[in-house]
Every structure is written in C-alpha cells, then in structure tokens.
N, C-alpha and C positions, 0 to 999 in steps of 0.2 A: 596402455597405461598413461595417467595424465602426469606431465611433468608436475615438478615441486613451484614451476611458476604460475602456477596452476590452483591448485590444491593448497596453496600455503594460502586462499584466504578464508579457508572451512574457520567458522571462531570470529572473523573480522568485523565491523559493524561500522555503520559513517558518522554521520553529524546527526544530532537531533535537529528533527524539522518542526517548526510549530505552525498547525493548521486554528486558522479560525471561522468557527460556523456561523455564518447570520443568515439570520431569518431568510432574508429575502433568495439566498443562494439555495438552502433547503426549495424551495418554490420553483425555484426555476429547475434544478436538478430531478424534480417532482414530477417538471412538464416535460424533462425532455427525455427521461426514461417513462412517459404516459404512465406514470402512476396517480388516481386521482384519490388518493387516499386523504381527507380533512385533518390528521395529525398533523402533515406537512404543512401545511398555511392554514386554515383556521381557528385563529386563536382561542374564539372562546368555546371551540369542540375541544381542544386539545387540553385547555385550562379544565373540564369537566370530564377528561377523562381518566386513565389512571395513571398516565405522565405526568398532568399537571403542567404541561408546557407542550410548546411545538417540539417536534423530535426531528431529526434528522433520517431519513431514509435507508435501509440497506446499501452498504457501500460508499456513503457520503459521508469524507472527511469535514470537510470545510476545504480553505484555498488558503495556499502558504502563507504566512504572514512575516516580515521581515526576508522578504528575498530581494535581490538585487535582481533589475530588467533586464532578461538575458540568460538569469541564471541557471544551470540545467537543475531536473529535479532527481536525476540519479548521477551520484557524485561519491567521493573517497571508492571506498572496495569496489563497490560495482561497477563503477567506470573502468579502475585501473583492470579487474577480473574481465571483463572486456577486451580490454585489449591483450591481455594477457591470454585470451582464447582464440583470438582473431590471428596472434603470433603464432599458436599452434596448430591450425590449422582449422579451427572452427570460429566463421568468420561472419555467417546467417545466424539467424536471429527470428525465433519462433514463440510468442507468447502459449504456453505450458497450461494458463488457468490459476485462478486462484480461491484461496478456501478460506472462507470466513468465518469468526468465531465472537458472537456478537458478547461481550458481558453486561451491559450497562445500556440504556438510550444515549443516543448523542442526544443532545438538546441546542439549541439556536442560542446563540449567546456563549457557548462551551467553547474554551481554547485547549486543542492536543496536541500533545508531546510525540509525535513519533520517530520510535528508535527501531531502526532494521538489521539486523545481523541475518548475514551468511551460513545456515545453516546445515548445507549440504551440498556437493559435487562430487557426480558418478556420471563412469561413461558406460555408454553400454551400445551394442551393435545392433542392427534393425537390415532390413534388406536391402535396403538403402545403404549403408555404411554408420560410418560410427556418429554418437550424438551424446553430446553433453548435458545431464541435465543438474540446474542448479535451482535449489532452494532457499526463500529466501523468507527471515519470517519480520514481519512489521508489528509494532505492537503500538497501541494508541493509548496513552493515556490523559484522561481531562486535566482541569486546575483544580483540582480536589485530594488529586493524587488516585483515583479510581483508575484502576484497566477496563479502559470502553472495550477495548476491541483489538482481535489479532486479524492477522492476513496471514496467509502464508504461501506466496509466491513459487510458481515456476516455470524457471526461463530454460529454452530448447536451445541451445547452439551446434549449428551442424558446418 
C-alpha cells in the first residue's frame, strides 16, 4: 500500500509550459527521426496540400520558450512525486511509454500551451517485486485556443 505521501498527488498538475514551433526545428526534428516526408520543410508542397502550411511531425512540440538556462523541464508535482517515491522505497526510474492523441496539425509558427496533470498512481507486484506505475497526461494547446494534442505518460518506479 502506497503511503498518502504518495498518492496525495493523484489530481495535481505543474506550471503551464509554453513550446514554440519554427520551421526550421520541424526540419531538423524531420532529419533526425529519418522522416523524409515534404510536409516537414517544403513549403510550397506543404502550402498545396491540405494543410496549407508546414506541419509539425508526430510528436513534435516545439522547444520551450521563456525558460530560464538550467531549467529542469519536469518541475512542481513531478519532481516533488519523485522524491516522494525515492523516500518510499522506489528509487529507479523506467520510462513506461507514451500514447498519443493527435487533434489538430501543429503547424511552424504555432505557440503551445502545455498543461500536465497527474492522473494516476498504482502499485502492483511483478516477480521482480513491487513497481510503481504513474500516469501522467499532457495536453497541448495552440494560440487559437485549439487542443492540438494529448500525451499521456507512463513512468515505472521500482
């Protein structure tokens, strides 16, 4: 059973982050997952197709904008739920996978709003011993006020 230092941040959610897409980063993001798909950099494929603009790639946010040099990019609940699992005895750390849920094209030029909340922590036993799994779900929206896009996160602690 997980303590209440624990489980008290199931509901919790951090700081909105705001990512910004430009073109050139869509390109590069393009090259280094070898996607050589012409939505991503050329303009006048992209302007003649049924976007109407370059689009942004499965999984491409953009890159923060207004962050400070240094700054981590997993901060409030998640941090503190961290350490709050490291105190109880699960202290490793296993990327879980994540699941996407596309609404909208991102487009080059598009600034998002992403807001993450805590949506789930359960333990459960495996043969290995016991493991934490936490859910976390991200949600992206443009300067339109459109929901481009969810995530939804999950991290292994053993």
């Amino acid at each position: 059973m997980l303590p209440e230092e624990v489980t008290q941040f199931v509901g919790k959610g951090g700081e909105v982050r705001v990512f910004e897409v430009e073109k050139g980063a869509i390109g590069r993001f393009a090259d280094a997952v070898d996607d050589p798909n012409s939505l991503y950099r050329d303009e006048e494929y992209a302007r003649n197709s049924r976007y109407g603009s370059i689009i942004a790639p499965p999984g491409f946010f953009g890159w923060p904008a207004r962050q400070s040099r240094g700054a981590a990019l997993t901060d409030g609940p998640n941090a503190e739920l961290s350490v709050a699992l490291s105190n109880a005895g699960y202290s490793r750390l296993l990327d879980g996978g994540i699941e996407y849920e596309f609404l909208c094209p991102i487009r080059a030029g598009d600034t998002l709003a992403a807001s993450s909340i805590i949506k789930d922590i359960r333990e459960r036993g495996g043969s290995s011993g016991k493991m934490v799994f936490v859910r976390i779900e991200t949600t992206y929206v443009n300067q339109n006020g459109d929901t481009a896009a969810k995530a939804l996160s999950t991290l292994i602690h053993r």
